[in-house]
C-alpha positions in Angstrom: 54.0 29.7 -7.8 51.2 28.1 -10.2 51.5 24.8 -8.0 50.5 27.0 -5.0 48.0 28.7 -6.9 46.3 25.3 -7.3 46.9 24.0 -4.5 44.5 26.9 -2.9 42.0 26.5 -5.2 41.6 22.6 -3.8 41.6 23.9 -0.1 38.4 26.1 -1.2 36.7 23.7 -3.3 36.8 21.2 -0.1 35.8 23.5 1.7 32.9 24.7 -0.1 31.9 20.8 -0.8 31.5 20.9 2.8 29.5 23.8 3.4 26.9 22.6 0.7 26.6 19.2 1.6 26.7 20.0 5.5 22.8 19.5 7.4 21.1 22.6 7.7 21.1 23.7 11.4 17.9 24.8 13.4 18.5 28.1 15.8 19.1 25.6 18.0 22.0 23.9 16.7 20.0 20.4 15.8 19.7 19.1 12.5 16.4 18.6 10.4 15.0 15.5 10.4 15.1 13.7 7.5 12.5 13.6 5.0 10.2 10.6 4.0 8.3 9.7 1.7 4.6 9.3 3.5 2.8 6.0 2.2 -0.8 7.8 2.0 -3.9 5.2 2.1 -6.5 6.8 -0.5 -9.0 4.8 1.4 -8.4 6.5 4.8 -9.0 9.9 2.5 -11.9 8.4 0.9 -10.9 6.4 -1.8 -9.7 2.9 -3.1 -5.4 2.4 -2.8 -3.9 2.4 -6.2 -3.0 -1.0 -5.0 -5.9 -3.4 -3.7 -4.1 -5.2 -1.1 -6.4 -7.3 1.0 -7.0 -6.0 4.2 -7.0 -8.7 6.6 -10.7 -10.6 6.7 -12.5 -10.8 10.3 -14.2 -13.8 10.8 -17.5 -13.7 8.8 -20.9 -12.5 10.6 -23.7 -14.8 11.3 -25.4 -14.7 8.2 -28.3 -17.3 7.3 -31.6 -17.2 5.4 -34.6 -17.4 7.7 -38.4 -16.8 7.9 -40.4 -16.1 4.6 -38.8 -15.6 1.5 -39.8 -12.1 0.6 -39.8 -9.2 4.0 -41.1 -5.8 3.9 -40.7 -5.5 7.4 -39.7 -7.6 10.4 -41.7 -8.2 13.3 -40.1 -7.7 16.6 -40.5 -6.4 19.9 -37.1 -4.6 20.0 -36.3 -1.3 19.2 -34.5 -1.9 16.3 -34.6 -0.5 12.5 -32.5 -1.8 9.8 -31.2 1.4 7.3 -30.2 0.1 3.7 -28.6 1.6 1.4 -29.1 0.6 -2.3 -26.8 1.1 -5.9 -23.6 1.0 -4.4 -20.9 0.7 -3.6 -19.6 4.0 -5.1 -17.2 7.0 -4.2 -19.2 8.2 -1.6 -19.4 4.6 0.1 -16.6 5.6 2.5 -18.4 8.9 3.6 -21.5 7.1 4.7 -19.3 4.7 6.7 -17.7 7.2 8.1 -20.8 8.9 9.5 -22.3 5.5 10.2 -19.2 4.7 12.5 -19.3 8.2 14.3 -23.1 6.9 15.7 -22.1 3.4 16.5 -24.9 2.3 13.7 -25.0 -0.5 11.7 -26.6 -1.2 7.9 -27.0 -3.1 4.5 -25.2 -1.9 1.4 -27.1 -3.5 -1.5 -24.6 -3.8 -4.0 -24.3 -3.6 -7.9 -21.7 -6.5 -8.9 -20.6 -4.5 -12.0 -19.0 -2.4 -9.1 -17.7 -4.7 -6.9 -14.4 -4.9 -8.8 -13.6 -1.6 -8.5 -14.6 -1.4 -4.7 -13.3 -4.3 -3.0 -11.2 -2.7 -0.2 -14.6 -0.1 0.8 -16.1 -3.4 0.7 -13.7 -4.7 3.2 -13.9 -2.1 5.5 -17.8 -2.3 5.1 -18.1 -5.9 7.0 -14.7 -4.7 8.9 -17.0 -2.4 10.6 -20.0 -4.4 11.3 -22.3 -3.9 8.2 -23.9 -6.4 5.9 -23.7 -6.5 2.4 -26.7 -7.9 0.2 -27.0 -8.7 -3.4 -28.7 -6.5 -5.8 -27.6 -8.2 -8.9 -24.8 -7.6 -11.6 -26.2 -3.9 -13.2 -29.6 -3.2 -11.7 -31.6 -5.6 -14.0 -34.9 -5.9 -13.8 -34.8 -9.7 -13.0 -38.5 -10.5 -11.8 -39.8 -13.3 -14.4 -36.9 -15.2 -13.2 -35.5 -17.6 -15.3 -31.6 -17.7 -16.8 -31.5 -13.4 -16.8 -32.3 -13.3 -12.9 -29.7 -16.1 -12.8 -27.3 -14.3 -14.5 -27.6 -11.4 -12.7 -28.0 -12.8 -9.1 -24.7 -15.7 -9.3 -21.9 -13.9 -10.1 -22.8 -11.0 -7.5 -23.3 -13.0 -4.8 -19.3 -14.8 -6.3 -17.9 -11.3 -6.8 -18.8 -10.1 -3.1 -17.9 -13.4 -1.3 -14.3 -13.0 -3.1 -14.1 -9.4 -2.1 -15.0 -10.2 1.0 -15.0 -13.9 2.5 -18.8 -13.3 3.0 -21.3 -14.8 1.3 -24.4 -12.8 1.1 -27.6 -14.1 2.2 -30.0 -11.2 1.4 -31.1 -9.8 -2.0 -32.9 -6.8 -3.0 -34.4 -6.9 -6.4 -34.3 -4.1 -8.8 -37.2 -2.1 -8.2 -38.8 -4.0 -5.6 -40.0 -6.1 -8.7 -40.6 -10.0 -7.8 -42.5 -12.8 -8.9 -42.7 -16.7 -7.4 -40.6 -18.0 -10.0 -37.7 -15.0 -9.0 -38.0 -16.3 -5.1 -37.8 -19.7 -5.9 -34.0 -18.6 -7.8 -33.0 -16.5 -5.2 -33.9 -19.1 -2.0 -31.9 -21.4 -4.0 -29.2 -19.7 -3.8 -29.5 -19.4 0.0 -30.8 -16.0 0.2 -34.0 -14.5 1.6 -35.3 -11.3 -1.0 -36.1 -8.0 1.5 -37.9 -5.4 0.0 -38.7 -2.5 2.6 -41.5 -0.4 4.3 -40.1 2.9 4.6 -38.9 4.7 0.9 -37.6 8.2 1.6 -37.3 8.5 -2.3 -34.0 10.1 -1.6 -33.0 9.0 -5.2 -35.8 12.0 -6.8 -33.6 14.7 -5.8 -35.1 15.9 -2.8 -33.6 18.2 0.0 -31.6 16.5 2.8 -34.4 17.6 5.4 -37.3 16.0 3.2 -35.6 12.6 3.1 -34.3 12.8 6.6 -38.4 13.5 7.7 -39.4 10.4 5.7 -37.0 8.3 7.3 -38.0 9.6 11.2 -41.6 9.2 10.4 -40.6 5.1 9.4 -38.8 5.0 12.3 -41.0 1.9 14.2 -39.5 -1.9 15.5 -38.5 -3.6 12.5 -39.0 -0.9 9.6 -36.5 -1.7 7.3 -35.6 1.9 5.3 -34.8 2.3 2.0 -32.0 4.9 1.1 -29.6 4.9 -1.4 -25.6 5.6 -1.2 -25.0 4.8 -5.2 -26.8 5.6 -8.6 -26.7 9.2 -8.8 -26.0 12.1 -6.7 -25.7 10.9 -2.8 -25.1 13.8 -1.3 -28.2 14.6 0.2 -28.8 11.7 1.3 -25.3 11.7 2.9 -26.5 15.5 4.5 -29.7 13.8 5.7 -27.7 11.0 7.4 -26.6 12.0 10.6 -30.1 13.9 11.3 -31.7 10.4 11.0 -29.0 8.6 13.1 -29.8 11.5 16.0 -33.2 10.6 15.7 -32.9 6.7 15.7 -30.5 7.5 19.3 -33.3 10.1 20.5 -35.9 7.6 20.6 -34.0 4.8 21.8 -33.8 2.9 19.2 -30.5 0.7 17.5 -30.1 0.9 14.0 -29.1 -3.1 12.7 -28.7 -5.1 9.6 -31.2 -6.6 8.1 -29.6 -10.4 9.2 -29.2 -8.9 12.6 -33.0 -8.2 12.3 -34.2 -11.4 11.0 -32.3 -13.1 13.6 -34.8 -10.9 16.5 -37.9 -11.7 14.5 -39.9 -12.8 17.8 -42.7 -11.4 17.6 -45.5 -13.9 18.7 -47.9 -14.6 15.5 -51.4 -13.2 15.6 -54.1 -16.7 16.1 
């Protein structure tokens, strides 16, 4: 009697082990599928991957110094206007690609190489996407005597960016648009040309989205180069002001470039 009393407690534990582990069934009699794990890239979401893998390197963009050391603006006959973007790269880097992209626009990211390190893969996708990245030495310096600071400042950014990115850089911005000979003299040494700008939206003071999108539209003219800022503070506005300026640039006909693309169309005939 007991042994049969065990024996149909087995027959209901198998069976129960085989209801639990059974796949639950759809109304339609098919099983779930199974679950994964998703492999989320932070970048695509805009941020960095908590690993940096390298994304594979296109072939570097024509990038060579040429013309007069320092440029506030190029002269050209095309429609063109180079958009720059200063203090970066930071957190909202991947949102002004973004938008960038959406126009079919191109830019320069003057970059900070204290940030570099923690920015590499943005950076990537940066040149991935057609854009040109300058030097604005190591932590915003003011570098203009020249001398072993602006050295300091100016070599390992331009190291820091070619290792993050296979390109070398071949345009710097100083630190407040402060220069001197002796500064030029360092920076065309190192194969660089230093490009100022023509246009300043002050977009850095604070100002609405609409106020820095109407300074930018007003500079709109063949060669401006316009200076706008994506790190160094709150970029939001000038992230809101963004695609208002793009709209514009497309309205009148005009391409937005980098600033090598725009030294390479400097043709306009000098005045006798």
């Amino acid at each position: 009697m007991l042994a049969r009393v065990f024996g149909g407690c087995a027959i209901v534990a198998a069976l129960l082990a085989l209801v639990l582990t059974a796949p639950e069934r759809r109304p339609n009699g098919a099983a779930p599928p199974l679950e994964r794990t998703a492999s989320v890239d932070p970048a695509a979401e805009g941020g960095e991957p908590a690993e940096k893998k390298r994304a594979q390197r296109p072939p570097p963009p024509e990038c060579s110094p040429r013309g007069r050391t320092v440029r506030r603006q190029l002269g050209t006959k095309r429609k063109v206007v180079a958009l720059t973007f200063d203090d970066g790269p930071s957190a909202a880097t991947n949102r002004f690609l973004r938008v960038l992209d959406r126009f079919d626009a191109h830019a320069t990211f003057y970059v900070l190489g204290s940030l570099v390190p923690k920015r590499e893969i943005t950076l990537q996708r940066a040149v991935a996407q057609g854009h040109s990245i300058g030097n604005h030495t190591v932590g915003h310096v003011n570098v203009r005597a020249g001398g072993a600071l602006a050295k300091a400042q100016i070599r390992p950014t331009s190291a820091r960016i070619r290792s993050a990115t296979g390109v070398r850089p071949c345009t710097f911005r100083p630190p407040y648009g402060l220069r001197t000979p002796p500064l030029d003299r360092i920076v065309r040494d190192q194969r660089m040309l230093s490009i100022l700008w023509n246009v300043d939206t002050s977009d850095f003071s604070g100002i609405a989205p609409d106020l820095i999108a109407r300074a930018a539209i007003a500079g709109i003219d063949r060669g401006s180069i316009i200076l706008m800022h994506d790190g160094g503070g709150d970029q939001l506005n000038t992230l809101a002001a963004l695609p208002q300026i793009l709209r514009a640039i497309k309205r009148r006909k005009f391409k937005a470039v980098t600033v090598p693309e725009l030294l390479q169309l400097n043709d306009r005939p000098k005045r006798p």
